[in-house]
matplotlib code that plots the C-alpha trace (Angstrom):
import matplotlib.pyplot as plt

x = [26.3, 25.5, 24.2, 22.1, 25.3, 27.7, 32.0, 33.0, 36.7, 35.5, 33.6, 36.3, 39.0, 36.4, 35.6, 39.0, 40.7, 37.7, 39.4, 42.9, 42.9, 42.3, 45.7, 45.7, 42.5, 44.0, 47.0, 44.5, 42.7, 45.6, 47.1, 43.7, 43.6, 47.2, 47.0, 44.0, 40.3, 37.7, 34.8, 33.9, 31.4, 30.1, 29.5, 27.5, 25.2, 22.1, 23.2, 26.9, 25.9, 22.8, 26.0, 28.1, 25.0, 26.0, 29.9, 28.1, 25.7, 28.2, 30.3, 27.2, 26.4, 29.8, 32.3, 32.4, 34.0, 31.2, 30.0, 27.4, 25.9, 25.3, 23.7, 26.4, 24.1, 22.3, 25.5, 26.8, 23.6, 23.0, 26.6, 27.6, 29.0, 30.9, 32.7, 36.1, 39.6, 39.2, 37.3, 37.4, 35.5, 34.6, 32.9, 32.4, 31.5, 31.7, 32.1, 34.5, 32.8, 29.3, 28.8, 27.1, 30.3, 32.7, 31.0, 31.5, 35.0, 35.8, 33.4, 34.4, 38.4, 37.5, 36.8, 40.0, 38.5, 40.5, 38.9, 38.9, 37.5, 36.4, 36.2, 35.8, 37.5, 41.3, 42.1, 38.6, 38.2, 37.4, 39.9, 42.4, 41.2, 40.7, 43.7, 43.6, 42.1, 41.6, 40.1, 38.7, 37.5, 33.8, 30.8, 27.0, 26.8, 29.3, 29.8, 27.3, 29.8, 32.5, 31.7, 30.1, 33.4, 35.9, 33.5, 33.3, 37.3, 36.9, 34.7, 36.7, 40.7, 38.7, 37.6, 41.2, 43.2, 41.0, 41.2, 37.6, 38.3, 40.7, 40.4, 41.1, 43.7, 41.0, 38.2, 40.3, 41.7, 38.4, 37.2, 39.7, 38.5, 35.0, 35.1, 35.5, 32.5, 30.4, 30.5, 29.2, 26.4, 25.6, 25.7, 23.2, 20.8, 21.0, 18.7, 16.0, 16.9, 14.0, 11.4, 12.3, 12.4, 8.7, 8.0, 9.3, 7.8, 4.5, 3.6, 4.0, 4.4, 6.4, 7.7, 10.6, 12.2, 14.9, 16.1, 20.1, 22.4, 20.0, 18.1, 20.4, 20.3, 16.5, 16.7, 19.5, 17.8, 14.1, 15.3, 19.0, 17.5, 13.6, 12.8, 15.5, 16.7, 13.6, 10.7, 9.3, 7.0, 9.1, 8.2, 11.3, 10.4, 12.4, 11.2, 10.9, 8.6, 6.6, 3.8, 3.6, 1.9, 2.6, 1.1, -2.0, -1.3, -1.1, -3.6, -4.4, -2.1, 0.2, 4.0, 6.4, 10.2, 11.8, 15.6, 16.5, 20.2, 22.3, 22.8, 20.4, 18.3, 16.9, 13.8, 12.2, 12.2, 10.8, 7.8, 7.0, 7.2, 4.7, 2.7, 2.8, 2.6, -1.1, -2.3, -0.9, 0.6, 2.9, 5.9, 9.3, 11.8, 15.6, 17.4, 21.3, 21.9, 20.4, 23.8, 26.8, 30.1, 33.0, 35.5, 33.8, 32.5, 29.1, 30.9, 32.0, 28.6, 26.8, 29.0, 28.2, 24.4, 24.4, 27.0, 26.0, 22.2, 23.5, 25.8, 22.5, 20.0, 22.3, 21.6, 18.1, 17.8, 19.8, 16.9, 14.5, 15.9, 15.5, 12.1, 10.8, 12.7, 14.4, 17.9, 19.1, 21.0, 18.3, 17.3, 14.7, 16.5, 19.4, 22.6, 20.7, 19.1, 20.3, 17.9]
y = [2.6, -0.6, 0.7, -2.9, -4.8, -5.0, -5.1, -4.6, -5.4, -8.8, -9.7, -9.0, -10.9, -14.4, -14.1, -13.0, -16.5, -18.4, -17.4, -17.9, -21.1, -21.5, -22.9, -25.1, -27.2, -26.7, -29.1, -31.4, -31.8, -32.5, -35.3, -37.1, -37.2, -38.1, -41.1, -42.5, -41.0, -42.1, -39.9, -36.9, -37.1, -34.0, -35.3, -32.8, -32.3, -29.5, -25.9, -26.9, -29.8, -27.4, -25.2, -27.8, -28.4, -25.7, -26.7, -30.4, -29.4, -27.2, -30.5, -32.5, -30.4, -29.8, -32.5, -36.1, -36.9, -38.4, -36.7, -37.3, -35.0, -37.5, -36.9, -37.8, -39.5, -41.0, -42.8, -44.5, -46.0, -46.8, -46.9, -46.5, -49.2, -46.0, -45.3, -46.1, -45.9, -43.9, -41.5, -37.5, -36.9, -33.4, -32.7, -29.1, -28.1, -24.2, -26.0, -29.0, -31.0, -32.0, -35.1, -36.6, -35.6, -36.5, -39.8, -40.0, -38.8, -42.1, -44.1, -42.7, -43.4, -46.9, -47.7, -46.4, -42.8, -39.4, -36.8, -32.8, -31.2, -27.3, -26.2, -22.9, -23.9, -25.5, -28.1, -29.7, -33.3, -32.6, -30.7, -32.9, -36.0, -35.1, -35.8, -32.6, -29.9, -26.6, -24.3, -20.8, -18.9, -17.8, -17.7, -18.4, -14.8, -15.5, -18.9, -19.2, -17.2, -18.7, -22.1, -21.4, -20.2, -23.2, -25.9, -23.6, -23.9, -27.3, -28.2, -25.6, -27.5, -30.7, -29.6, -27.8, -30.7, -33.2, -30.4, -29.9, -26.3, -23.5, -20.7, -21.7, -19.0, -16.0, -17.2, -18.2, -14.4, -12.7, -14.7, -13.5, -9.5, -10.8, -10.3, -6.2, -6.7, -8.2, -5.4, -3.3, -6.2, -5.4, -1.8, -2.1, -4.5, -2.2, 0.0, -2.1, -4.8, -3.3, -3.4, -7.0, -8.0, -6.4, -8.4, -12.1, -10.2, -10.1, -13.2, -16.8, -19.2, -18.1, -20.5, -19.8, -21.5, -20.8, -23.3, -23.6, -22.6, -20.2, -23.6, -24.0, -20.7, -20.7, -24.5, -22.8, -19.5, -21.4, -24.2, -22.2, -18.8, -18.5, -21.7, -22.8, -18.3, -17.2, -19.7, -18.8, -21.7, -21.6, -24.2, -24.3, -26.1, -26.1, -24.4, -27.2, -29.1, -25.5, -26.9, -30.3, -29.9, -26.5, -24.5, -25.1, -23.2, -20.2, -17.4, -14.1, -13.4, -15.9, -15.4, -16.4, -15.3, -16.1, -16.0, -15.4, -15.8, -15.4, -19.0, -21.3, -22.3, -18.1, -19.2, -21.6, -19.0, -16.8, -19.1, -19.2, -15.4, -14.7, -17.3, -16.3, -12.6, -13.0, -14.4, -12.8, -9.3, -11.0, -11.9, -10.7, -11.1, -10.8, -11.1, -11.6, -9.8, -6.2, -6.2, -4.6, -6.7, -4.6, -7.0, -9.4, -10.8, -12.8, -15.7, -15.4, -13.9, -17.0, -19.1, -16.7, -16.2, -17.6, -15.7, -12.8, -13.9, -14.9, -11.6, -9.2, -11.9, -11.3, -7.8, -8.5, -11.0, -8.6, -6.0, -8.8, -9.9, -6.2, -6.2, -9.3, -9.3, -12.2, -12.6, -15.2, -16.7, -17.5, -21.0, -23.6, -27.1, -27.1, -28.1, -27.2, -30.6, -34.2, -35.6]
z = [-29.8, -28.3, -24.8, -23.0, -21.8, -24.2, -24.3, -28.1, -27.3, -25.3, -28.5, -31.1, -28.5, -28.6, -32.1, -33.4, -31.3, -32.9, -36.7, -35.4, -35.0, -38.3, -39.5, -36.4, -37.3, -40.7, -39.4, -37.4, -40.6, -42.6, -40.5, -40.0, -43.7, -44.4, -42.0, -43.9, -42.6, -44.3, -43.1, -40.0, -37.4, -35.6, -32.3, -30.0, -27.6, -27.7, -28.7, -29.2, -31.3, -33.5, -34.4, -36.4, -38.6, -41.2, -41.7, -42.2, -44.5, -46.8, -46.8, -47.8, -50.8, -51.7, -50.5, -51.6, -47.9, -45.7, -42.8, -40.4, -37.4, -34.5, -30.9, -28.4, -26.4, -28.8, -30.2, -26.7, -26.1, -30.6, -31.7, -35.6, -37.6, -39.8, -36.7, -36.0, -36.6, -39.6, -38.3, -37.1, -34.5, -34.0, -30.4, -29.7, -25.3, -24.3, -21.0, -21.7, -19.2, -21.3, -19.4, -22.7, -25.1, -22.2, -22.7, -26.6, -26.4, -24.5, -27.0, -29.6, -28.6, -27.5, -31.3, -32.7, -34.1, -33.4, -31.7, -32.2, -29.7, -29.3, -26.4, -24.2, -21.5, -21.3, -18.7, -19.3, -20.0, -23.5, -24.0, -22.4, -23.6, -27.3, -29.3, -30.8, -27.9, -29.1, -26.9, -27.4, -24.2, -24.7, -22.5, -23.7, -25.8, -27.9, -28.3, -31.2, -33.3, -32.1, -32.8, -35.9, -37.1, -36.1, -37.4, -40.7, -41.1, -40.5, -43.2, -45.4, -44.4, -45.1, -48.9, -49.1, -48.1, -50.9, -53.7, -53.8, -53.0, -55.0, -53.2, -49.0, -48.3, -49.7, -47.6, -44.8, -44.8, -45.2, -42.4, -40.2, -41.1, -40.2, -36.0, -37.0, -39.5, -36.5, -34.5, -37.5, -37.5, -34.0, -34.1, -37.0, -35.5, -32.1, -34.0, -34.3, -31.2, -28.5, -31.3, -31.9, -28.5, -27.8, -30.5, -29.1, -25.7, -27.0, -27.6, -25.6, -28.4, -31.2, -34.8, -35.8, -39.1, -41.4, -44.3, -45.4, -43.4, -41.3, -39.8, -37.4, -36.2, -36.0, -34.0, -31.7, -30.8, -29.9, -28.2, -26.0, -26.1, -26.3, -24.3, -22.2, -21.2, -21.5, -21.1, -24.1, -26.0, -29.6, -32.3, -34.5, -37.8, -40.8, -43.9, -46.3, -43.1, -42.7, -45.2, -43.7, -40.8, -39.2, -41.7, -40.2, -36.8, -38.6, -38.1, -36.9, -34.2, -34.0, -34.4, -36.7, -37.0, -40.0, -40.5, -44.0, -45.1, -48.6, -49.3, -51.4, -48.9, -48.9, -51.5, -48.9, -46.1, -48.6, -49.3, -45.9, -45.7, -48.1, -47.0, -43.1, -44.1, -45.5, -42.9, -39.9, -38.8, -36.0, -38.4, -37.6, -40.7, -39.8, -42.6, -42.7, -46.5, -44.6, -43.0, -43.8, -43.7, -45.9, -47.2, -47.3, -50.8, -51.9, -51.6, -48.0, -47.3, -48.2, -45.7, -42.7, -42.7, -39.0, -37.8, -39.0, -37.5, -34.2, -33.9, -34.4, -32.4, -29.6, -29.3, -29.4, -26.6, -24.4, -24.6, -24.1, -20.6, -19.9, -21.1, -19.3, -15.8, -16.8, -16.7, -19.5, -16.9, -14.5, -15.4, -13.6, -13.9, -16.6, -14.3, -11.2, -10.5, -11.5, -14.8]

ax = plt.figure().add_subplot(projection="3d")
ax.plot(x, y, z, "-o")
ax.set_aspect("equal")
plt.show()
């Protein structure tokens, strides 16, 4: 049962498109290599942008093709001498209007590179301007997974197409059983969403950290959800930085979330969870291998931490709206005044 505002088939619709287009950025992939590309920029801004970090970081660790993650803003006004002609360009908008990444798109065309673009929304400038626009209807509850999962079959076509990778057509089709295992994921994490959101309720500052692939779900649910849907003071840190300098703000009282996932990067969010846990009561562990995902194997697992983690934090942060009168739509100055 998944009674505070939820539509299963809705979900399964968004999450099952995000899978399918899997042999389609397969093909975008494949040609961008063919004709020569020498290395992949993930170009987006905020929460879009925070979501491409764990397809970049499994091809950092386990590709020889150079990536980067760039702030679309940040390279109009910088540039890159690595981009140009033989470069993909991967710029991910729900909207397909990101005034930033509508700005890249036509920087990053001006010097020669091809663009992919994700969308949510077709008929977009994004989406028409990109030379390859896919576009995946979703809306701000599901676009985490959604996203998560296309730049994951990017970085998986990219290691396919260069050989670095024997096994593309057994992940790829236990990927596309995954949208089922979500709602599973969702039902699960029901059980325990209101106690969490009392939890992120009860407190006005919160850290949140995760390490691996789970970082950029803890960066994406303190900055998108906690501060900017909720008004929430979150201090995401990453768990390797957690004894550099916030270490020190722990103490009786004080809040920290940790997201633990299956990949390698679970030991450092378990140093911080021994650590925090002596020291304070107020931790909240959610923890992506308590899930059950049938057909789906360790391997697969250790790819999907943040899906899995965005699938159950969504249910949790639909009982905190409830709980603190605020709607996580109702917003103070994002797209309602010019900055």
């Amino acid at each position: 049962m998944l009674p505070v505002s939820f539509d299963a088939e809705r979900y399964l619709r968004i999450q099952s498109g995000a899978v399918d287009l899997a042999d389609e950025l397969h093909r975008a992939v494949s040609e961008c290599l063919a004709a020569g590309a020498t290395n992949l920029f993930f170009v987006g801004s905020g929460g879009a942008g925070i979501l491409m970090l764990p397809a970049a970081e499994l091809l950092q660790t386990r590709s020889t093709f150079p990536v980067q993650v760039v702030n679309p803003a940040e390279l109009v006004e910088t540039g890159n001498v690595n981009l140009g002609p033989g470069s993909i360009v991967v710029i991910p908008s729900l909207s397909g209007t990101t005034a930033e990444s509508v700005a890249a798109l036509e920087f990053c065309k001006d010097r020669g590179a091809t663009v992919i673009a994700l969308t949510g929304h077709a008929e977009t400038p994004l989406a028409d301007g990109a030379a390859y626009g896919l576009v995946n209807f979703a809306e701000d509850d599901t676009s985490c997974e959604s996203f998560y999962l296309q730049s994951l079959l990017i970085a998986l076509a990219v290691m396919d197409v260069r050989q670095e990778l024997s096994n593309h057509p057994g992940l790829v089709g236990q990927l596309r059983s995954l949208p089922e295992a979500l709602l599973q994921v969702k039902a699960q994490a029901e059980k325990r969403a209101d106690q969490l959101a009392a939890h992120l309720h009860g407190s006005d500052y919160h850290i949140i950290t995760g390490a691996g692939s789970t970082w950029a779900e803890a960066f994406y649910y303190g900055m998108c959800i906690l501060e900017e849907m909720q008004w929430i003071r979150t201090r995401p840190v990453h768990a390797s930085d957690f004894f550099h300098g916030t270490l020190e703000l722990v103490e009786a009282g004080v809040s920290v979330v940790l997201l633990k996932g299956e990949d390698s990067g679970r030991p450092l969010v378990e140093r911080v969870e021994k650590f925090a846990g002596a020291l304070t009561d107020r931790t909240l562990v959610l923890d992506a291998a308590e899930f059950d995902l049938p057909g789906i194997d360790l391997e697969v697992r250790s790819l999907i931490s943040p899906v899995v983690l965005a699938a159950a934090l969504e249910r949790i942060s639909a009982h905190l709206e409830v709980q603190t009168g605020h709607p996580l739509t109702t917003r103070r100055y994002y797209k309602r005044m010019a900055y």
